[in-house]
FILONU-384899 format. One record per residue (C-alpha): residue in three letters; x, y, z. Coordinates in Angstrom, 3 decimals. Layout:
BEGIN
ALA | X | Y | Z
...
//
This chain:
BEGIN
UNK | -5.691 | -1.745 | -17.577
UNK | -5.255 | -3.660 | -13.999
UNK | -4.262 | -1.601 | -11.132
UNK | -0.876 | -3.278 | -10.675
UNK | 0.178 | -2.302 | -14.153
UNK | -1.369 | 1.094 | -12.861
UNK | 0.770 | 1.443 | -10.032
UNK | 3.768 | 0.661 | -11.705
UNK | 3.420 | 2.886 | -14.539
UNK | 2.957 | 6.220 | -12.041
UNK | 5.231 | 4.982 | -9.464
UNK | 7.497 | 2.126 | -10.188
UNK | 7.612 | -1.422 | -8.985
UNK | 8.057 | -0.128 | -5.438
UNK | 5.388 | 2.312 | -3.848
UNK | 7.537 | 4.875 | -1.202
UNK | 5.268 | 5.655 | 2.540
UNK | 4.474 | 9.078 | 0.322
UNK | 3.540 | 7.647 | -2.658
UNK | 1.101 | 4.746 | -0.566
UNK | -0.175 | 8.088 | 0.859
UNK | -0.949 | 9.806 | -1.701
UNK | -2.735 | 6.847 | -3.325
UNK | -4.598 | 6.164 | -0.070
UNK | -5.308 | 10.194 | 0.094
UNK | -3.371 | 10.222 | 3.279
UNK | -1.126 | 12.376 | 5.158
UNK | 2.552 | 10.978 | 5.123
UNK | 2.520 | 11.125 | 9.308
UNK | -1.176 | 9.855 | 9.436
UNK | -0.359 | 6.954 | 7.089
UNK | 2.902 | 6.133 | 9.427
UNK | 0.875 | 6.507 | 12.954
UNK | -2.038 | 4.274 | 11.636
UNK | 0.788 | 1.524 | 10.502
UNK | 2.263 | 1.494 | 14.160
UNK | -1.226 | 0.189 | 15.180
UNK | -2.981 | -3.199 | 15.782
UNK | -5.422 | -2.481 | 13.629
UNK | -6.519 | -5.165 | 10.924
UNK | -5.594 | -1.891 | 8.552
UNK | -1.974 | -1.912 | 9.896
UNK | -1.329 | -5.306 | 9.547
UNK | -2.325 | -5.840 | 6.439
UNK | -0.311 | -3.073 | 5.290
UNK | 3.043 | -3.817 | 7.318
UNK | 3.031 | -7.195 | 5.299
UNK | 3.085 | -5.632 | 2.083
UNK | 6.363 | -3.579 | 3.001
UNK | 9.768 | -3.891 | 2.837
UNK | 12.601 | -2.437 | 4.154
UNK | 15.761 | -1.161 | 1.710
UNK | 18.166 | -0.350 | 4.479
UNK | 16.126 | 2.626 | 6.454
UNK | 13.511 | 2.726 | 4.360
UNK | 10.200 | 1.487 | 3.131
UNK | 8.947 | 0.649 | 0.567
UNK | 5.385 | -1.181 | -0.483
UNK | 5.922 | -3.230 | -3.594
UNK | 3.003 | -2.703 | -6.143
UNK | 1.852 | -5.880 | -7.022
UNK | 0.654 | -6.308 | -2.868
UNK | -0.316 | -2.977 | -2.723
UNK | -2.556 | -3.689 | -5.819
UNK | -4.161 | -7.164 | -4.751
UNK | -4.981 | -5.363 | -1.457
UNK | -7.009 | -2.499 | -3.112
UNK | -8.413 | -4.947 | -5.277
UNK | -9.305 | -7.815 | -2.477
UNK | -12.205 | -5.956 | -0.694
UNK | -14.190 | -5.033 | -4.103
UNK | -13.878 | -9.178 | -4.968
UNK | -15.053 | -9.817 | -1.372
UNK | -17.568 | -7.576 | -1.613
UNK | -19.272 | -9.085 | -4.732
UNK | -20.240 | -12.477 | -3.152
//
């Protein structure tokens, strides 16, 4: 089974800053501090979200092709 259909089964087709944390084995508030960076983690992560009125969201399918994007770099 791929990751995306993974992530969508446990959380849906949209990943909330908790859920992405718990994935990520983060805290909530260490997840949102590292995101406010300019870090190559928080970019790539702030272009994966979206916004639903206040809040945030990380859609599955981008959250899956980044966990998946450094093992396929990695095999090369």
């Amino acid at each position: 089974m791929s990751i995306e259909k993974q992530l969508v089964e446990k959380y849906g087709p949209l990943l909330s800053l908790v859920d992405l944390s718990d994935l990520l084995k983060r805290s909530p508030d260490g997840l949102r501090i590292a995101m406010t960076g300019q870090s190559d983690f928080a970019k790539q992560w702030r272009k994966v979200r979206c916004k639903v009125g206040r809040r945030v969201y990380f859609r599955a399918s981008e959250v899956a092709a980044l966990i998946e994007a450094p093992a396929a770099s990695n095999e090369g």
